[in-house]
Each structure stands twice: as C-alpha cells, then as structure tokens.
N, C-alpha and C positions, 0 to 999 in steps of 0.2 A: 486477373479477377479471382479471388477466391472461393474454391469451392462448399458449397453450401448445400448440405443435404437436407431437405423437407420431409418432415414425420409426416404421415398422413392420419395426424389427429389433429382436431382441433384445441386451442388452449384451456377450453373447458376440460374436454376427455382427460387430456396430460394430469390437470391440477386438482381431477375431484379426489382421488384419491392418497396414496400412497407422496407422491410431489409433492401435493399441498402444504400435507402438515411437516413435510421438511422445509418447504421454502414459504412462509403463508406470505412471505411481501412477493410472491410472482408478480403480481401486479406492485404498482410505486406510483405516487402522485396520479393517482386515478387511469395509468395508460398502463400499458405490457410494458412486463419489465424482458419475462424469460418468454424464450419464443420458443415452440414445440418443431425446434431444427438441428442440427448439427454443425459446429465449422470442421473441414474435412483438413487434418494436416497431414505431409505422407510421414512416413520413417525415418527418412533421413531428414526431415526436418526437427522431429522430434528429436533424434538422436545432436541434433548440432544445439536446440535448445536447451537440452540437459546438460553439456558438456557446457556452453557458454552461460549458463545463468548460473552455475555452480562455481567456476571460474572469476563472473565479475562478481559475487558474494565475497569469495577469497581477497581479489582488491579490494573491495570495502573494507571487510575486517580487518586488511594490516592497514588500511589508511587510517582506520579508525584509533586502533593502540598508537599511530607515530603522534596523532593530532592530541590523543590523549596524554602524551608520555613528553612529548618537545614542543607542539603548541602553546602560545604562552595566552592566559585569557584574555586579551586581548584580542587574540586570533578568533575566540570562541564565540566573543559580544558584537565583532566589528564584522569578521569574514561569514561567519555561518550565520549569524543573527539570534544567538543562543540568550538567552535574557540570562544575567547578571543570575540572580537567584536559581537558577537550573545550572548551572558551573559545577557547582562541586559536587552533585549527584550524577551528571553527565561525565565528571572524569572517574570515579568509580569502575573501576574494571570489574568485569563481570565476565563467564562464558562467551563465544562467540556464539554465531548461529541468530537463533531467536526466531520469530515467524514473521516472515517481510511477503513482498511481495513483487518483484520486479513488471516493470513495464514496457512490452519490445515490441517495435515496429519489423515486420519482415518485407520486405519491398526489393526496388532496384537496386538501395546499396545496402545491399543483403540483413543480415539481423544489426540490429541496433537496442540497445538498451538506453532508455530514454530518461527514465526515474526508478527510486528505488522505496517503494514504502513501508519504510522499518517499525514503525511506532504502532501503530493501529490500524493493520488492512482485514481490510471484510473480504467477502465473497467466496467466504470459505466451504458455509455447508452448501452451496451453488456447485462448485466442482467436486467435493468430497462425496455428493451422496446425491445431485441431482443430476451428471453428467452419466453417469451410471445409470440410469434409472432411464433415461433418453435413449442412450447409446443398447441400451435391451432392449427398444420399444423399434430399433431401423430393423428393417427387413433384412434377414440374415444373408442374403445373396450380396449388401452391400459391403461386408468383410470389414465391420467398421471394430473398433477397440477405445476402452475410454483409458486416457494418458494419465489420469489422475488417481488410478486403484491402491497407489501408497501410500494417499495422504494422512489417511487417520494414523500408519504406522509410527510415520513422519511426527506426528503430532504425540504421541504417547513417547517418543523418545526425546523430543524437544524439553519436553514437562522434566523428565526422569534429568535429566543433565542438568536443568536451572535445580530441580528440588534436591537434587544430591548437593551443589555447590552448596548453595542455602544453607544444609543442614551442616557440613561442613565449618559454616559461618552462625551455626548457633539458633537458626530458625527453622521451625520443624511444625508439624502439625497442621489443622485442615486450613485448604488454601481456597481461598473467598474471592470468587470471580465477580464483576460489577461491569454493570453499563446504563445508560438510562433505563430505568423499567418498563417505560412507557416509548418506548424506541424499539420499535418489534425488530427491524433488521437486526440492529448493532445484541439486542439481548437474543435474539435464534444464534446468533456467531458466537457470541459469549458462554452460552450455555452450549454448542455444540464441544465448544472447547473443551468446558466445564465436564461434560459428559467420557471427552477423550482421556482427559487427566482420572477419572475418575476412574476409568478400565486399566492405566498405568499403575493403580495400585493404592491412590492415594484419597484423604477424605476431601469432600470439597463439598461449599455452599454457597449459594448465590446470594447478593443483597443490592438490591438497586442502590445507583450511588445518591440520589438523591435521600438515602437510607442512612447513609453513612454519618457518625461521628468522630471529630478527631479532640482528644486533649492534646494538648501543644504539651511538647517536652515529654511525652506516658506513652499514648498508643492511638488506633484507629478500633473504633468498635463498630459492630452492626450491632444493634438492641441488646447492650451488653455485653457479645461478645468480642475478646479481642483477636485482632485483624495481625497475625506479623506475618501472613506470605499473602498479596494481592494481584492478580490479574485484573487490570483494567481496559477496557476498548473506552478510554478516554484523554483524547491529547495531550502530552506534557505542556505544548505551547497552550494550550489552557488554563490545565490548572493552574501553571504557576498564576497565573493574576485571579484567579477563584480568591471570591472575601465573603464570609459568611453577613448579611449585611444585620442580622439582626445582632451577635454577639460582637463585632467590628476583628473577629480573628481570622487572619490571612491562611486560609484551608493549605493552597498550597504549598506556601512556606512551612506551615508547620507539617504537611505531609512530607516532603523532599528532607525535614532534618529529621524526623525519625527514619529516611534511608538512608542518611547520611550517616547516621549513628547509629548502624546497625539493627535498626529495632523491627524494620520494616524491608518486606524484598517483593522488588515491584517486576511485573514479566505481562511486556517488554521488559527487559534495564531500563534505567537511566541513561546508559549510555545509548542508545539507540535514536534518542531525540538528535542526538548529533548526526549519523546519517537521515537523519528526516529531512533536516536542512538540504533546499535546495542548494544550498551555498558550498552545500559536501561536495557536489557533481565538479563545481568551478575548480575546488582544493583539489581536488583526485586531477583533473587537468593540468593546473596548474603545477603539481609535482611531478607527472606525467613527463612533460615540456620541461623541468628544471630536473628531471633524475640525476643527470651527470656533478647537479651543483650538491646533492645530500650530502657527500660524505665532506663537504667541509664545513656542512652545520651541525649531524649529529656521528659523523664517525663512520658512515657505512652508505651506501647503495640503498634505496628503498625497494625500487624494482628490479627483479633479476629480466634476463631475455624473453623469457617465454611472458611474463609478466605483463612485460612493455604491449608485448602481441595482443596480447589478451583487450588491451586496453586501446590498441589502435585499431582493431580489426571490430570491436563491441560496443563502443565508447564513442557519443561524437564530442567533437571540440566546444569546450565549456568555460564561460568566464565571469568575470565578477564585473564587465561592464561592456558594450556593444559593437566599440569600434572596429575591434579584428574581424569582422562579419562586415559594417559600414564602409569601412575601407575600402575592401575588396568587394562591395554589392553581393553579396551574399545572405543570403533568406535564413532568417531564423526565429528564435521563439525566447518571447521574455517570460518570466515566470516568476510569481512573488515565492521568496521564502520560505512561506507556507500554506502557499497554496494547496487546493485539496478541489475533488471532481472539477479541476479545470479553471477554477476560479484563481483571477488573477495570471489567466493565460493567456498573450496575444502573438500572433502570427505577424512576421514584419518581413517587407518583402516582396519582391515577384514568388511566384510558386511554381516551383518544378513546371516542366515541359508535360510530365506527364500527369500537373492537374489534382494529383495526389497527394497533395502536404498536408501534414498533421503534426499533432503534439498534444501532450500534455496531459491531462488525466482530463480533462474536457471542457464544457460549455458552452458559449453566451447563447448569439442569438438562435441556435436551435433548443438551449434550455428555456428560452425566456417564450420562444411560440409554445413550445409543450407543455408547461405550466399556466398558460394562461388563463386557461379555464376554472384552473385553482385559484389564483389569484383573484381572480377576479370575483369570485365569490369570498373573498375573505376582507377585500374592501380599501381602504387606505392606511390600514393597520399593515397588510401583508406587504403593501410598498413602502410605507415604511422601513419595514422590515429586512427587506429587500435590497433597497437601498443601503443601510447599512451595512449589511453584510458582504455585499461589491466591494462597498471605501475601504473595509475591515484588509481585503485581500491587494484592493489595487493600491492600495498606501504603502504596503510595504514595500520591502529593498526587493531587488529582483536578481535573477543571475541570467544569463543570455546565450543559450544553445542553441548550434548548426538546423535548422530543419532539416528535418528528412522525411522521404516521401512517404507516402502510406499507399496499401495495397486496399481496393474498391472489393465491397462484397453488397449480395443483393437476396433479398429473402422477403417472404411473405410475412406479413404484420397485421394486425386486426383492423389498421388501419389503412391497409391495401400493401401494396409492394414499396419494399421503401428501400435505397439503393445509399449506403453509408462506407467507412471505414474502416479497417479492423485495426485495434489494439488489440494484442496477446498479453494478456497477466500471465505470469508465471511465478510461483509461488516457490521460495526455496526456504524449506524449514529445518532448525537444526543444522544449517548448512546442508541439507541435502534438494535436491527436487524435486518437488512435491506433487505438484499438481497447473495446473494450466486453464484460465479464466479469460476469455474472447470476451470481449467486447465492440457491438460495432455501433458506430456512433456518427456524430461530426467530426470537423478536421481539428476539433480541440474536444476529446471526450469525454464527457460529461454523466453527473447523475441521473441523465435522461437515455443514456446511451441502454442499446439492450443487450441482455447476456444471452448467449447462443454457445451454449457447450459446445467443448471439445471433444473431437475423433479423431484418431488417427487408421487411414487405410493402411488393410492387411494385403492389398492388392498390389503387385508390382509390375 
C-alpha cells in the first residue's frame, strides 16, 4: 500500500488562494480533481525512477531515427496506424528530447513503463508549481521534499534546443502557443509553457486555435500575423482530418505542408506523433525480440547490452496482436492506437493474485458513474455524444500488452475515503527528468482519476 500523507487542510483552504490561480481546473466535471495530500516516494525510488525514465526515453529516441531512416511507409500506415497525410511530416527529423510524459506502474514486478505520452501531455503546472506549494504546506517534522523543483528549468532548455534548431533552419521570431481558448485546462498548460519560453529569452503570444487562419501553400496567421514557430496542445491524429467546413479547405493538410516545407516548426515535432502510437510500444518489442536479426536488414545491431536491459527490466512484452498472451493464458490489456485518458482500454484476463492490475491512461465504468451527474443534466445530446466518442476509440486497431499489477493507495476525498490505484507520471523533458505526476484512479486510469502530488521522504 502506498504511502499517503494528508495535509490537514481542507480543499477549500489549499485552493483560495495562491493554488487556485495556478490550477483553477482543481476541481474537473463538477468533482475534486487535486486533493490536499501527498503520495510519499522514498529515495531510492526516485533515484531508480530518474535513471530508468531517462534511459527508456533514450530507447525511444533511436527507435524512433531507425523507424524514421529503414521503415518503409508501409510500416508507418499498417503497423503504427500513422494516417497517410502525417508521413512525411512524421519522417522529418528533428531534435530528440521534446516534452512527453511517461507512464509507470511501481508494484510486485517492480517499475514498469506502460505508455509514453509524446504529443500533447498535460499536467504540467500540477507538478511544476502545485506539488511545491503542498509539499510547503506538510508539517515540517514530516521531512518531506517535492521531486519536481527542475521542471521549469527543464522547460526553458527544451524551448532553447527546438528554437536554436529552428533558427538554424531559417525560422526565428515570436513563437505563437495555441490551445482551445475556452479549454481552461489545456490553455493554463499552454500558457504555463508559454510563460517558460518566455523567461528563456524568447518573444511569445497566445491565439486560441479556434483563432487561427491558414492560406494553403503562404502561411498560418493569428489576426494578421504570421505564425512560422508554433506550439500547439492539439493532436496531430486530429488535425490531420481538420476541414474548415465553410471554405471546404483541408486545415490540416495544408498545415503539415507548410512543415513540410519549411515554412512552419511545430513543437512537439512531427515526428513525435510516431511515438504517440501505441503501435511504437509493439515496434520497440518486436525489435527488442528480433535484435540479433538487424544487421542483416540495415548493417548493424540496434541495441547494444546495456540497451537490451534497459528494455527487459522496464519494458513489458508488447504486440501488434493477442495470442502470445492467449496462448499462454496470460492477463493483459488491449489498447486503441489512440487512445487517450484510458479510452479504448480493456483488461483481459484473470488478474493478478494480488488483485491489483491496471493499465492504461484510464476509464470506463468508474468514468461513466462519475460523470453522471453531468450527463445527466445535459440530456440526450451528451449521450450522443458520448456514445461517439467510445466507437471513435474502440474502432480502432489495438496493440496487446502484458498486464501488470498496480500498487493500492487510500486517501481522504470530499466524497469520503476512496481506496484506488496509483499511476506515476513521470515527465522527461528535453531528455531530461523532470518532474513526477501521481495519479490515483481505477484499474484503467482515467480523466476522473485524482492527482495527489509528489514527495519524496528525507527520512531513512
């Protein structure tokens, strides 16, 4: 069981002030999102987390250059599920690094890296400036330390690496962050970022995207001005099918060929939608398990020894279909392509002896009681709506990972004591490690799950 330290404030005291206006979504679909507690990790946890989330970033990154450089697209449309139109922006090399987010289970078979969220992860200014702000407020006898105190630095060098490349490549000048405007989470994340870049040295301006205009073949403007460096907290598996429907012009094609053609530098990359794909997790397996066969398709080895380790000891077994799991009756978890807070996750399977299985970024049936009160006030529009957006995720192609167990935590909630699972975020930016996002949830964790900042005891 997870150690769980309770502030002795209530969620009101935490949020009137100082918290508030850093996180004003504490609250999310009318319930608690952030709870006025702590998860306790020791030292040596942290220390093995640092070391292995930095580590499997590394295997991402050269998986990513081999799939970019000898993958033929074929591999890109069939295996990852990469849409046709995202190809040749996706093979575009770019900096490694970028701001992701890895997903790790710590339980009986010790750390596990379960997903990696390259494209568009939130939950930034949660650990950057609200785990801090907690971690001051525990009573100093508790010797607690918050794991996250370098993320802004993290962040201000991340910007400085894509903006050096960039200018390198002929794009320079102020850089135009965007997210929905009327999206308070995703635009507090966008503008915290927005704000980091902006102590790096650089000019920067916000424009909701629903602000934005593109001339196909010229450029992207906000109210005139134009757009050549963008930060967006907006899916690539989005846009690409985005169609302006009053003009009939295809937003995101014609956004992706002014990256293509230099005109435009998106951060994320483009190439980052390729690790998005859950399909990357099954590729990195499956070259894993075929290492010995690389050098008679491109000339070399892809993983060295320490490499393999990395990968065997962090990494569970991942495929593009169910039966090495079926076979052997072996418990595991399907997962759409692009899935996202758990949608399009199911659990298949007996589960662990010890009760404890999980996965995924989250969901169903504890999203669907927590919401319902929402729901149900918005009528048969919102299950409509609902409905769709389910078929949206469980239609997709799936790839089929080993379950592994998760570790129980238990904390006080406004709606009494609530006893869940912990997911660890762990946030590597720039290739470095950044910071550390708990989440405790159901056995598939979801955008109902609640965030319970990080500690680490100073206590040995």
């Amino acid at each position: 069981m997870r150690q769980i330290h309770e502030l002795p404030f209530s969620h009101e005291e935490v949020f009137a002030g100082e918290a508030g206006r850093h996180i004003p979504y504490h609250r999310m679909y009318g319930k608690q999102y952030c709870v006025p507690a702590l998860t306790v990790y020791n030292e040596d946890e942290l220390r093995e987390l640092r070391v292995a989330a930095e580590a499997v970033q590394g295997i991402y990154g050269k998986v990513l250059r081999f799939i970019q450089r000898y993958m033929p697209d074929s591999f890109l449309v069939q295996q990852l599920g990469i849409h046709p139109g995202l190809v040749p922006a996706a093979r575009m090399e770019m900096v490694l690094g970028g701001i992701t987010r890895q997903d790790w289970i710590i339980g009986e078979a010790g750390f596990k890296c379960i997903e990696n969220n390259t494209d568009t992860p939130t939950g930034i200014p949660e650990a950057a400036v609200l785990e801090g702000i907690l971690v001051g407020m525990a009573d100093g006898s508790a010797a607690l330390a918050s794991p996250s105190a370098d993320m802004d630095e993290c962040i201000r060098l991340c910007f400085r690496s894509w903006l050096e490349e960039y200018a390198r490549r002929g794009l320079t000048g102020t850089v135009t962050f965007t997210s929905f405007g009327d999206h308070l989470e995703d635009r507090t994340n966008t503008q915290y970022l927005m704000d980091r870049c902006r102590e790096a040295g650089y000019d920067v301006h916000y424009a909701p995207l629903e602000e934005l205009e593109i001339v196909p073949g010229e450029a992207l403007y906000h109210q005139g001005r134009r757009i050549d460096l963008l930060y967006r907290l907006y899916p690539l598996e989005y846009l690409i099918d985005d169609r302006d429907e009053e003009t009939g012009v295809d937003i995101g094609a014609a956004l992706l060929e002014l990256v293509q053609e230099g005109r435009l530098g998106l951060m994320n990359p483009a190439q980052h939608v390729l690790m998005q794909s859950k399909g990357f997790m099954a590729a990195i397996w499956s070259l894993y398990e075929r290492n010995e066969q690389t050098p008679e398709y491109c000339g070399f080895r892809l993983f060295d020894d320490a490499e393999l380790a990395v990968i065997s000891k962090y990494l569970l077994p991942t495929y593009f279909e169910s039966g090495p799991f079926e076979l052997q009756s072996i418990p595991y978890v399907a997962k759409s392509y692009w899935g996202r807070e758990g949608r399009g996750t199911s659990l298949i399977g007996e589960e662990p002896a010890s009760g404890s299985a999980n996965h995924g970024t989250e969901h169903i049936p504890f999203l669907q009681e927590r919401q319902q009160e929402c729901i149900a006030s918005k009528g048969d529009a919102a299950d409509e709506d609902d409905a769709e957006i389910a078929a949206y995720y469980d239609n997709q192609p799936k790839i089929y990972q080993q379950l592994a167990p998760m570790e129980r935590a238990q904390m006080a909630t406004e709606d009494g004591r609530y006893s869940g699972y912990l997911l660890t975020g762990v946030f590597v930016i720039g290739g470095r490690f950044a910071g550390v996002l708990p989440r405790i949830g159901e056995k598939v964790t979801g955008d109902m799950a609640y965030y319970c900042a990080a500690s680490v005891s100073l206590v040995k």
